[in-house]
N, C-alpha and C positions, 0 to 999 in steps of 0.2 A: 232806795233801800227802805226808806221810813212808808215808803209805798206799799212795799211785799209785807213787812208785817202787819200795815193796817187790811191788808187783804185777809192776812191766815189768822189774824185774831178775829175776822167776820165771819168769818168758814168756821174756824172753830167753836165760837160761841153760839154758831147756828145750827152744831151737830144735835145736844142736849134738845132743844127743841125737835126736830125732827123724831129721835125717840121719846117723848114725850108722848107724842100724834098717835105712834101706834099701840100706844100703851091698854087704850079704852075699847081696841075691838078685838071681841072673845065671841069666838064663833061657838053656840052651844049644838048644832043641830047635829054631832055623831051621836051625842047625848050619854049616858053612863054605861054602857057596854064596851065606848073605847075604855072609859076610866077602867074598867074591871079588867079587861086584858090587858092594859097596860100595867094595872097591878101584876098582873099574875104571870106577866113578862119579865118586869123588872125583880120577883121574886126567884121565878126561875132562875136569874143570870146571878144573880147573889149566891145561890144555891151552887150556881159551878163554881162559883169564884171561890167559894167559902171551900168546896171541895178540892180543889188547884191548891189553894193555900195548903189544905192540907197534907195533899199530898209533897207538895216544895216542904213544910215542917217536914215530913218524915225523912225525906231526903238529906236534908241537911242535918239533920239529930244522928243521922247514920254515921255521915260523913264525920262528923263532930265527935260521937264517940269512938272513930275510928284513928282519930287525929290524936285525941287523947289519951287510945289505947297507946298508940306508937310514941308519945313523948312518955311516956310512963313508963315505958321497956328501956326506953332510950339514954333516960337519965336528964332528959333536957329541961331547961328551965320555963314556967310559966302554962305550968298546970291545972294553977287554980284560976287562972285569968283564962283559958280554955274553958274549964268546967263551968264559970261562972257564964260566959258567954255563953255556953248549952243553953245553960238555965234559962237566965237571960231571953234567949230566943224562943224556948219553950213558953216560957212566962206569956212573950209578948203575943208567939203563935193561939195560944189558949185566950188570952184575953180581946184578942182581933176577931175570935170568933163567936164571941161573945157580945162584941160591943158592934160590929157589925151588922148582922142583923135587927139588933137593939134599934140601932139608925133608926131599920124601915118599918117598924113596930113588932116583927116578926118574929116570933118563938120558935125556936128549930127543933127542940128535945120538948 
């Protein structure tokens, strides 16, 4: 027993070094044309993503004042905890698409 774990504490303390080794080789030779497509890659995929979201917001704001309309006909309790939850999600829809972008340096408007 005292066998196996002098093994897997050698194994283990041996992992760290091995990522260490490849830490220092950086191949430059695609040279800044990948960098610039890869920019313009990963802005593109932000750009749907950001428009996905938006479209799930509107989805769900639908649904939301839909849900709200009908507890309000209804008489039911917990209206304001509905409505806040709108908001709420509005709020956080609006600010995700803001601070998003922000991330990758990027100005959308």
């Amino acid at each position: 027993m005292k066998r196996t774990y002098w093994a897997l504490s050698t194994i283990l303390l041996g992992i760290p070094i091995l990522a260490n080794a490849k830490c220092g080789g950086v191949n430059y030779s695609w040279g800044a044309d990948v960098l610039a497509s890869m920019h313009d890659y990963v802005v593109t995929m932000m750009l749907y993503v950001l428009y996905l979201l938006y479209a799930i917001a509107a989805i769900v704001a639908i649904i939301s004042a839909l849900q709200i309309y009908v507890k309000i006909n209804i008489g039911e309790d917990g209206v304001t905890k509905a409505i806040m939850m709108l908001v709420g999600a509005c709020l956080f829809i609006w600010g995700a698409s803001i601070v998003f972008p922000a991330f990758f340096g990027y100005s959308i408007w």
